[in-house]
DRENMILO-698717 format. One record per residue (C-alpha): residue number from 1; residue in three letters; z, y, x. Coordinates in Angstrom, 2 decimals. Example, Ala and Ser with C-alpha at 12.3 -4.5 7.8 and 13.67 -1.06 7.14 Angstrom:
% DRENMILO-698717
<pt><n>1</n><res>ALA</res><pz>7.80</pz><py>-4.50</py><px>12.30</px></pt>
<pt><n>2</n><res>SER</res><pz>7.14</pz><py>-1.06</py><px>13.67</px></pt>
This chain:
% DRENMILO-698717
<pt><n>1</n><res>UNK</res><pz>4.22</pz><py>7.03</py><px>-8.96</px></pt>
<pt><n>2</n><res>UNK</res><pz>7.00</pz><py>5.36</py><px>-10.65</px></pt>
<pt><n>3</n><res>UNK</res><pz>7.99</pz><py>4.51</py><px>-6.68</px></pt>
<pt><n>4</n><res>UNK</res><pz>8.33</pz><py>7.68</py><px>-5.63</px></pt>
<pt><n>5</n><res>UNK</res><pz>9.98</pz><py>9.19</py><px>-8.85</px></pt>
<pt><n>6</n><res>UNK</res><pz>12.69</pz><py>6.47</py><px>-8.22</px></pt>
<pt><n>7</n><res>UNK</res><pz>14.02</pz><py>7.90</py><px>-5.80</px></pt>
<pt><n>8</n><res>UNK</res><pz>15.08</pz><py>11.16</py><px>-7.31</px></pt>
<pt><n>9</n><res>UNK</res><pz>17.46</pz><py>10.44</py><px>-11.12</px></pt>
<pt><n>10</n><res>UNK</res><pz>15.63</pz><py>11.55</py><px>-14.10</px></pt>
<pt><n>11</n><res>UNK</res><pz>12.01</pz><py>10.28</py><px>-12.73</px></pt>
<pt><n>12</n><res>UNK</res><pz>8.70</pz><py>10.91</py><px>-13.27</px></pt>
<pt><n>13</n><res>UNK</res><pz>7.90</pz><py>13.46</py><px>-16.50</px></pt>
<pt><n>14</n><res>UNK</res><pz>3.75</pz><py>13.74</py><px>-16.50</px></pt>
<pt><n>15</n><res>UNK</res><pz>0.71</pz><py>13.36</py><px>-13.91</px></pt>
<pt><n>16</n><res>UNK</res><pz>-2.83</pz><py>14.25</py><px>-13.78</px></pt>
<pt><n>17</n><res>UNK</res><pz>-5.35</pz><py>13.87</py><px>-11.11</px></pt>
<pt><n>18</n><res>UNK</res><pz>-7.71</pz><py>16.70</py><px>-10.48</px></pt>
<pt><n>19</n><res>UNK</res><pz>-9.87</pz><py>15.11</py><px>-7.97</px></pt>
<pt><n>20</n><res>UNK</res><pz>-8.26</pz><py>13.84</py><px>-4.36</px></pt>
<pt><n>21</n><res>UNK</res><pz>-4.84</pz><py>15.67</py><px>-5.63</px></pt>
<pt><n>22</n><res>UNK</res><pz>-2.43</pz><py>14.58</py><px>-8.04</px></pt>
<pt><n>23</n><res>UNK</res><pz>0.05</pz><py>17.02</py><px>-9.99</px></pt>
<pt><n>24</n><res>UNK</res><pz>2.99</pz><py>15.31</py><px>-11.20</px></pt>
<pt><n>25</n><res>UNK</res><pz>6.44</pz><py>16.63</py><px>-12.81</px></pt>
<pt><n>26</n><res>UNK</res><pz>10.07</pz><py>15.25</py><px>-11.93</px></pt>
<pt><n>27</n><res>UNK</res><pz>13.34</pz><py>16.28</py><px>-13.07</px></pt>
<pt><n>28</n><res>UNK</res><pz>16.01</pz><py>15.58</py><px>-11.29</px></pt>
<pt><n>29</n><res>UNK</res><pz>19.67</pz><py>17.04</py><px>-12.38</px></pt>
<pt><n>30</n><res>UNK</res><pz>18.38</pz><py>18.78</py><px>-15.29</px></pt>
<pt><n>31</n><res>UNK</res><pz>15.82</pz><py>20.71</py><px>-13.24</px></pt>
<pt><n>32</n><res>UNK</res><pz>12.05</pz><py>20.09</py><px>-13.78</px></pt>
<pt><n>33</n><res>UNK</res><pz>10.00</pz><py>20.07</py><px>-10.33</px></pt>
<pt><n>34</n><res>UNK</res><pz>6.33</pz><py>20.54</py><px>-10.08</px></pt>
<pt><n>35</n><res>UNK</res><pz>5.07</pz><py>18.86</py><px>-7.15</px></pt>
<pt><n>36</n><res>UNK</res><pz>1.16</pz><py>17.55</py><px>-5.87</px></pt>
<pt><n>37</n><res>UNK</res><pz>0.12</pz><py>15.25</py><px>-3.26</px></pt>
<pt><n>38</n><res>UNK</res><pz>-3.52</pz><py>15.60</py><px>-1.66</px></pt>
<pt><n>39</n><res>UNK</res><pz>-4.98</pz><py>13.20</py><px>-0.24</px></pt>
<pt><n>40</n><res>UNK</res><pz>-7.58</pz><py>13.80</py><px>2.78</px></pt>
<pt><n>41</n><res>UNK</res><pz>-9.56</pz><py>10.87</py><px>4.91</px></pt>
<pt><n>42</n><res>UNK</res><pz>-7.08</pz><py>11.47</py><px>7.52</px></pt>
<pt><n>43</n><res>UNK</res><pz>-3.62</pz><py>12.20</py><px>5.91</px></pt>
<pt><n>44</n><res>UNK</res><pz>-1.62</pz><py>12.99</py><px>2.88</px></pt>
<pt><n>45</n><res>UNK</res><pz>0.01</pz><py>16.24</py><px>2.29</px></pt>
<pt><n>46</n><res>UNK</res><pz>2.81</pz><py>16.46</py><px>-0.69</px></pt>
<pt><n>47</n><res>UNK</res><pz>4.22</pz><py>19.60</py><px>-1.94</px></pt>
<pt><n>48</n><res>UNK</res><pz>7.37</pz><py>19.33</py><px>-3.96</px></pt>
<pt><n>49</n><res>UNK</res><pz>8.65</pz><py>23.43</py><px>-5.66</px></pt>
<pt><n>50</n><res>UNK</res><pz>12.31</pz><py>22.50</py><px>-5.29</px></pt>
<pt><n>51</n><res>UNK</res><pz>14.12</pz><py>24.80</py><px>-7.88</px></pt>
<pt><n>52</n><res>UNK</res><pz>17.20</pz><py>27.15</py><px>-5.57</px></pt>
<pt><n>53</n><res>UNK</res><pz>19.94</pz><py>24.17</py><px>-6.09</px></pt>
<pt><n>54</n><res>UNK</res><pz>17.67</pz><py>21.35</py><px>-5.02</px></pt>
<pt><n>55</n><res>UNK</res><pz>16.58</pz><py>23.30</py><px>-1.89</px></pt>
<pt><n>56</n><res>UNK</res><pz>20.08</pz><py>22.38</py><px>-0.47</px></pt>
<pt><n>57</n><res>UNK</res><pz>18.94</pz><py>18.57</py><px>-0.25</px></pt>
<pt><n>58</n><res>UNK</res><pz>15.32</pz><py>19.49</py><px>0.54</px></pt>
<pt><n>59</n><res>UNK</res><pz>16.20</pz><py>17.53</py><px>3.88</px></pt>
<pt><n>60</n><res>UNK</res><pz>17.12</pz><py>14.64</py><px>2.54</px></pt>
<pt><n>61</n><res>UNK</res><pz>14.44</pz><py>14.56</py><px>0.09</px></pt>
<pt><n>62</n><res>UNK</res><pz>12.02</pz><py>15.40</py><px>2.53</px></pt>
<pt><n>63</n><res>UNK</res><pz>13.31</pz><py>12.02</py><px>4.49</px></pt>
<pt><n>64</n><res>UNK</res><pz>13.37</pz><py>9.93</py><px>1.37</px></pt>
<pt><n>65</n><res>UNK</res><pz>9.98</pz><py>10.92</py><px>-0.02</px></pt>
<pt><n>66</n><res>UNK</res><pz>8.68</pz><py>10.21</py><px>3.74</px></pt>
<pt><n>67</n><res>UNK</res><pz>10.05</pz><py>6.64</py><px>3.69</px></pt>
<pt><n>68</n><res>UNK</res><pz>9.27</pz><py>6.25</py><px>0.66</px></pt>
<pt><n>69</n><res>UNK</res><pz>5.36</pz><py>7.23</py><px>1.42</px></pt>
<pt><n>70</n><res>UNK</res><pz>5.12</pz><py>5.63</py><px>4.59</px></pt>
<pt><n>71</n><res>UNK</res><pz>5.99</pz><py>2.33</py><px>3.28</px></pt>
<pt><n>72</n><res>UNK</res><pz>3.43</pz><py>2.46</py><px>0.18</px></pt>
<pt><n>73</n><res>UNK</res><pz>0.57</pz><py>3.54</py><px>2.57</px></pt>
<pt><n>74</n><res>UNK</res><pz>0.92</pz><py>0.16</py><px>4.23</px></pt>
């Protein structure tokens, strides 16, 4: 966790795990974002609720986080 909140200023807020998904808050630039990863046999699917501002950079967030997950799945 603390990985993958490193990448966005502010970091990681509070997680829980409700089984194979875990809920997690960020805050990044003052915002608070409420995002969850599940996690199948086969893949991993993260949603991250990117307040109106932050969608601008939901690109390049999307490319960090992906790095970012690729690299601890190895």
């Amino acid at each position: 966790m603390g990985q993958i909140a490193g990448i966005v200023p502010g970091g990681l807020k509070e997680h829980r795990w409700d089984g194979d998904t875990l809920y997690f808050v960020i805050e990044a630039m003052g915002q608070r974002v409420a995002s969850r990863i599940e996690v199948h046999d086969a893949n991993i699917h993260a949603v991250v609720d990117l307040p109106p501002l932050a969608a601008l950079f939901a690109g390049a967030i999307k490319e960090q986080l992906g790095q970012v997950g690729n690299r601890l799945l190895r």
